[in-house]
N, C-alpha and C positions, 0 to 999 in steps of 0.2 A: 283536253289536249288539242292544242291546234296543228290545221294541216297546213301543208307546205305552201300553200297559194297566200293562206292568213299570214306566213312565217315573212315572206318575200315581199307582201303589201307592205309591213311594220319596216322591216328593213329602208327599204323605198320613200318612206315618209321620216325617215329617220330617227321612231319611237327604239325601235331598238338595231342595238351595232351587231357586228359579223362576229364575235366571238357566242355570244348570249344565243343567238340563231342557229352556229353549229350544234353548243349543247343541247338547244332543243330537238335538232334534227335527229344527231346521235338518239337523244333519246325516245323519240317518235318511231326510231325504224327497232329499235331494239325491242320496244314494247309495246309495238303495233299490233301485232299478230297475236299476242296473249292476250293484248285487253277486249280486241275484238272479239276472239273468239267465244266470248262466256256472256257478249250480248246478245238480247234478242233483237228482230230484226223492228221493234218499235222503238227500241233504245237508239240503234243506228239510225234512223230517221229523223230524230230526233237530237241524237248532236252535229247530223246536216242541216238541221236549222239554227242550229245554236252556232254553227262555224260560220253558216251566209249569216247570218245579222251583226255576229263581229266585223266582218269582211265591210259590210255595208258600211260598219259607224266608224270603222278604221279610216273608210275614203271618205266617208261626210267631214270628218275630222281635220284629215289631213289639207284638205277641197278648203273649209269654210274659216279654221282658224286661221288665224294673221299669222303668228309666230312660227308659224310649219309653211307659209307659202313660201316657194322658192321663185327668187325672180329670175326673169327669161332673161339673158341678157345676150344682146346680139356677140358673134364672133368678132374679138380683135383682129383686125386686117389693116392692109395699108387704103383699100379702099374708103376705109372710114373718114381719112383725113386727107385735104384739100390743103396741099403747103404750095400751089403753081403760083400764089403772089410771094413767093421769097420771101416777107418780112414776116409771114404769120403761116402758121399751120391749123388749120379752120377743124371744130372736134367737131366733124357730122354725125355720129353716130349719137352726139350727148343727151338730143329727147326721148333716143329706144333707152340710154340707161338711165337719164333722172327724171325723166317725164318733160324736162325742160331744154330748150335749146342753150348754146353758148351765148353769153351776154359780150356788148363790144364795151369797153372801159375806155372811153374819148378820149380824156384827162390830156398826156403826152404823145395822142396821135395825131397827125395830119388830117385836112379835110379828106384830102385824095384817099389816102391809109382808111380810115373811117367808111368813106363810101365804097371802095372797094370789096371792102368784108362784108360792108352790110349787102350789097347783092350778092357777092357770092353765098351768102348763108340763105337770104331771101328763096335763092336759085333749090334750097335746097329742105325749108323747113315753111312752116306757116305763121312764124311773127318773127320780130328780130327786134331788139332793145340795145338799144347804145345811151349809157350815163356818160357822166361828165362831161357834156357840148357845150362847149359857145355859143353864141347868137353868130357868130359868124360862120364857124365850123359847119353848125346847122343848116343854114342856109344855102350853101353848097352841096350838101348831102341832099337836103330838099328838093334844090332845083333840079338834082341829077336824077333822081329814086323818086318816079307816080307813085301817090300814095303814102308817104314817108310825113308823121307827125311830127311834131317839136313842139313839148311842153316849158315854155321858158324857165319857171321856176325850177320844175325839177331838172333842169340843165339836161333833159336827155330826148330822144328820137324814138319813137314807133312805130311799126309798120305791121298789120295784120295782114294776111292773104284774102283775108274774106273781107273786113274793111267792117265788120259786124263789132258791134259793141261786148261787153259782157254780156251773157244771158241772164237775166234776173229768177233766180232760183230760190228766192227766200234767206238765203245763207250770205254772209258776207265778213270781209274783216272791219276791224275800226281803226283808224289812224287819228289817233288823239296828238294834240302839240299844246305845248304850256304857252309863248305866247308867238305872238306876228311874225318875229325874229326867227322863230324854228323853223314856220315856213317852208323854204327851201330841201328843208331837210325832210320834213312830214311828205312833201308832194313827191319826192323822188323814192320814199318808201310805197305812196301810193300808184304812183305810175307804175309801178317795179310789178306791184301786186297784179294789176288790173292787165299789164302783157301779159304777163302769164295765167290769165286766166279767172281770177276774183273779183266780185265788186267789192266795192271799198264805199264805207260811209266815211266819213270826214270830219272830223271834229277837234276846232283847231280855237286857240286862244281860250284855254279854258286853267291857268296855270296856279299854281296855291295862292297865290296875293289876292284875289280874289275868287277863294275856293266853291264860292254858290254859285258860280257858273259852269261848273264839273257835274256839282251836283245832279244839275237842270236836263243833263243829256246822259244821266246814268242809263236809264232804259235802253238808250240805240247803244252806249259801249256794252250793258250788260249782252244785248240779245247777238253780239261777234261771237264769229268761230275762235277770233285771235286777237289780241290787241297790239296794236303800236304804238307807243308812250315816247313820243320825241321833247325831250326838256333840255335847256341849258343852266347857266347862275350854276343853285346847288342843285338840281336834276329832281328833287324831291318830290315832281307828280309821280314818277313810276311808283313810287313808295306805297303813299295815297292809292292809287289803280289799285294793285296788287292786291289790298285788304280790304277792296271792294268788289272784286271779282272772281270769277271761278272759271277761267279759260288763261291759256299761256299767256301771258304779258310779256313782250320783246321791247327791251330798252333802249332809247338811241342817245347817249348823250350828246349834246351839239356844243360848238364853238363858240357862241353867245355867251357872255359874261364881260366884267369888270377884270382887273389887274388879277386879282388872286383867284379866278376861273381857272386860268392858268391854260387859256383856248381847249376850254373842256376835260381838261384831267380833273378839277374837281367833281364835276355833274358825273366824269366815269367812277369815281370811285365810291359817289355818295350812291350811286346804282350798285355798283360791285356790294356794297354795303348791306344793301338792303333787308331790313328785317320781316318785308313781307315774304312769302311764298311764293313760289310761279313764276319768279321773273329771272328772264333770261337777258343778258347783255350786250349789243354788240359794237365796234368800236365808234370812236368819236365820228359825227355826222355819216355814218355809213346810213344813209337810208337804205341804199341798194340793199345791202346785206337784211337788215329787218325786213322788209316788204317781200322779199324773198322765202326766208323762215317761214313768215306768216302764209305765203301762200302757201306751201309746201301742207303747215298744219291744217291749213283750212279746206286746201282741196283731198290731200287724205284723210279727214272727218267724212269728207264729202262722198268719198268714195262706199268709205263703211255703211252712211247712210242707204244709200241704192240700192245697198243689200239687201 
């Protein structure tokens, strides 16, 4: 029989619900006093050890497994959010709930637009990523923001608080690209990666027309936490990848192709296809969106590792 302290631990970790707890209680008080009464006092000693060592493995349990941890998440408030520029309402609260800060999306904003977020987010986190820049856009945001990167290819801006690189920890993801053309898209999956926190090995132009050069760097894509497979044409390296590895593979199909590419609805759908396992999709040239996935899986490995 458990006692009440064991009852309310289980409750709390939510192995078991409030109706299954009353029955037990009812029947703890009801036949408390009879079952005690006709022990000796070595018996009682002895299911006070047997009730501390559930207690213990209840909270080892509930402490160590994944599935049972509940995450802390801060209060919704209006303090959270930063709307004083009018056109944007800034999510500050976004790294206490996804570990990650808000990302700025260029694309259709002004330089002014752009550099204004990015310091008021600066002002209030320790890295800040903005996709989709121009060479010009950039340049403005540069000149204004010490400290502030621009990666041309990947069309995007970076800024660390500490200005420190990744730490090299052994662990990393791979950004594979089939050929020169994807490119653009592979570095803004990697950039993406590497703000938020992952090294990134790089391994690019390795595409099926000439498949012995995929072969040559299987070791550095095997030894990733995560893979990035950017292809255009028919998209067919993620394919390949997939039934060569044993860690997520995140798909990128890109814009690269001939007439009936159809600007990458083919390379999406021969992905969406795919008869290997593991691989996951996300939409056409979204590097941001894969380098993102990938961190998320790579530094949540990372974590469990530590343990």
């Amino acid at each position: 029989m458990m006692n009440i302290d064991n009852i309310l631990k289980l409750v709390q970790s939510g192995d078991l619900d409030i109706a299954e707890a009353k029955r037990l209680l009812e029947e703890g008080l009801s036949g408390a006093h009879t079952a005690l009464a006709g022990r000796t006092p070595e018996q009682r000693a002895n299911d006070r050890r047997v009730n501390d060592a559930s207690a213990d493995a209840g909270e080892k349990s509930a402490e160590e497994t994944p599935i049972r941890r509940k995450a802390s998440f801060p209060p919704l408030s209006e303090d959270a959010v930063d709307d004083s520029l009018g056109y944007a309402q800034l999510d500050l609260s976004r790294p206490a709930r996804t570990g990650f800060p808000e990302v700025i999306y260029g694309e259709s904003k002004s330089a002014e637009q752009i550099a204004a977020i990015f310091e008021r987010l600066a002002a209030h986190t320790d890295r800040v990523l903005a996709t989709r820049v121009d060479a010009d856009k950039a340049a403005y945001v540069a000149g204004r923001i010490p400290g502030v990167k621009h990666h041309p290819e990947a069309r995007a801006l970076t800024w660390l608080r500490s200005g420190e690189a990744v730490p090299d920890d052994g662990s990393y993801i791979a950004v594979v690209c089939a050929g020169t053309s994807d490119v653009p898209v592979a570095e803004e999956a990697a950039v993406t990666a590497e703000c938020l926190g992952s090294r990134v090995e790089r391994v690019y132009d390795v595409g099926v027309a000439g498949i012995h050069r995929l072969f040559r760097r299987l070791p550095v894509i095997r030894g990733a936490s995560a893979v990035v497979v950017v292809a255009g044409m028919e998209g067919a390296l993620a394919s390949v990848l997939g039934g060569l590895v044993a860690v997520p593979v995140i798909a990128v199909p890109t814009s690269i192709g001939y007439g009936a590419s159809f600007q990458g609805v083919a390379a999406l759908l021969s992905m969406l296809n795919a008869c290997a396992p593991g691989i996951s999709v996300v939409n056409i040239d979204n590097g941001f969106g894969a380098g993102y996935n990938a961190a998320l899986i790579h530094q949540n490995g990372t974590k469990r590792d530590e343990k």
